[in-house]
N, C-alpha and C positions, 0 to 999 in steps of 0.2 A: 647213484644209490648202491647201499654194500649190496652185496649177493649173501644169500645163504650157502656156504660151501657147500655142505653134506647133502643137500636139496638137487644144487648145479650137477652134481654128482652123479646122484640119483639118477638125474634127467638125460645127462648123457649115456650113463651107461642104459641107460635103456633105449635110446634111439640107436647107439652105437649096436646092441642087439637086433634091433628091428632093419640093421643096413642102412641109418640116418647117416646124414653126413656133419648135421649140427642140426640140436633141438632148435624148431621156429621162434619157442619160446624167448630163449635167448639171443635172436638177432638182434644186434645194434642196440645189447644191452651189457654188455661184458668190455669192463677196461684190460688193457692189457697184462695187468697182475692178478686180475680173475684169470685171466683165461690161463695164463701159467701154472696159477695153483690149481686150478681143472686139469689141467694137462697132468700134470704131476701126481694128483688123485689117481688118474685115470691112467697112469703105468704103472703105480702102486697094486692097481686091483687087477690090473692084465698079466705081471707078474704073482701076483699070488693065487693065481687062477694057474701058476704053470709057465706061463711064457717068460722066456729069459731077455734081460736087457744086457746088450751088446755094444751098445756107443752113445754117440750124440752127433748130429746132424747140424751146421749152424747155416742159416740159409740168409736172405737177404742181406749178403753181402757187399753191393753195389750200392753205393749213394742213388744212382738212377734206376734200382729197381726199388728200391727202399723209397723212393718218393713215388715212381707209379704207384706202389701199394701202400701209401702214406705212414710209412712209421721212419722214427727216425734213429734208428740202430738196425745191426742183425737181432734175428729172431733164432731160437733154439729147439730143437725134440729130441726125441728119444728114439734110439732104433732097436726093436725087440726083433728078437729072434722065431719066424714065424715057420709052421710048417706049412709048405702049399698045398690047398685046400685040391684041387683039381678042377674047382670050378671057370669055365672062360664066360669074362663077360662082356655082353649084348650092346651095342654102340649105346642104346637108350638107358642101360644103369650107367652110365660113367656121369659124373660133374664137372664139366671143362675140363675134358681132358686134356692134359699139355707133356710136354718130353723136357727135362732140363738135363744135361751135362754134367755127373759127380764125381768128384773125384776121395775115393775110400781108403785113409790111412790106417794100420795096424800096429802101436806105437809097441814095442816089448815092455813099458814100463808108464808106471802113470805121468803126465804130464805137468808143470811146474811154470807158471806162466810168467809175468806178462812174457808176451812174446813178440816179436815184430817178423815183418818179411824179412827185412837185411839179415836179423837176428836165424832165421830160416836157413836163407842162402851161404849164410856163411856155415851154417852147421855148428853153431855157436849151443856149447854145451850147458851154458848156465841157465838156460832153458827149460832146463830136465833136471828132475833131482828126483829123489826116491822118497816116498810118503805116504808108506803103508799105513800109517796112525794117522793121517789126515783128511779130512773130508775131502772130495769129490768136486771139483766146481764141474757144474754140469755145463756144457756147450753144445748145441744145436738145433736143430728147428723139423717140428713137423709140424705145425698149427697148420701150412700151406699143403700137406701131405695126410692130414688127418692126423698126425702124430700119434 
């Protein structure tokens, strides 16, 4: 069943206010191109509240984490630039808390895809090109991060 966007919206940012981690409302009601264009709402309005976006995160990378958490591609988010609040929190506010392993690129220029590992390793320049007049293909993930 569609979603109302501007509703979903709504809904999260107000749980997102309230410390929610995802409104109950929409459990195991959001396919995965809602919840993208929620995602996508909802850096729109954290950036225009002020907060800077700084990258993209691309997470389930693995076939076999990608099947534990049943999807079957990576997932992507957005990394905004956040100030620390100073608040430490209490074992009981966290939601499964977990630790993963990231590794943070700083590219000097925008990125030009496809691209492959080999293509990586060898430092294969056609990779990269310059396209400041071009859209942005976004890549990375925080749905598992709260994005």
């Amino acid at each position: 069943m569609p979603i109302d966007l501007e509703t979903a919206v709504d809904a999260f940012w107000v749980a997102r206010g309230r410390g929610e981690f995802f409104p109950a409302a929409y459990l195991s009601k959001l396919d995965l191109d809602d919840a993208y264009r929620i995602q996508l709402a909802m850096i729109d309005r954290r950036v225009a509240g002020g907060e800077r976006q700084i990258g993209w995160k691309v997470g389930l990378t693995a076939v076999a984490i990608q099947e534990q958490f049943g999807f079957h591609e990576p997932v992507f988010g957005c990394i905004l630039e956040t100030r620390p609040s100073g608040h430490e929190f209490g074992a009981s506010e966290l939601i499964k808390p977990g630790f993963e392993t990231e590794i943070c690129i700083r590219l000097g220029r925008d990125f030009d895809g496809p691209a492959t590992i080999e293509a990586g390793r060898r430092g294969d320049p056609s990779v990269f090109r310059d396209h400041r007049d071009a859209g942005r293909h976004p890549i990375a993930d925080g749905p598992r991060a709260g994005g």
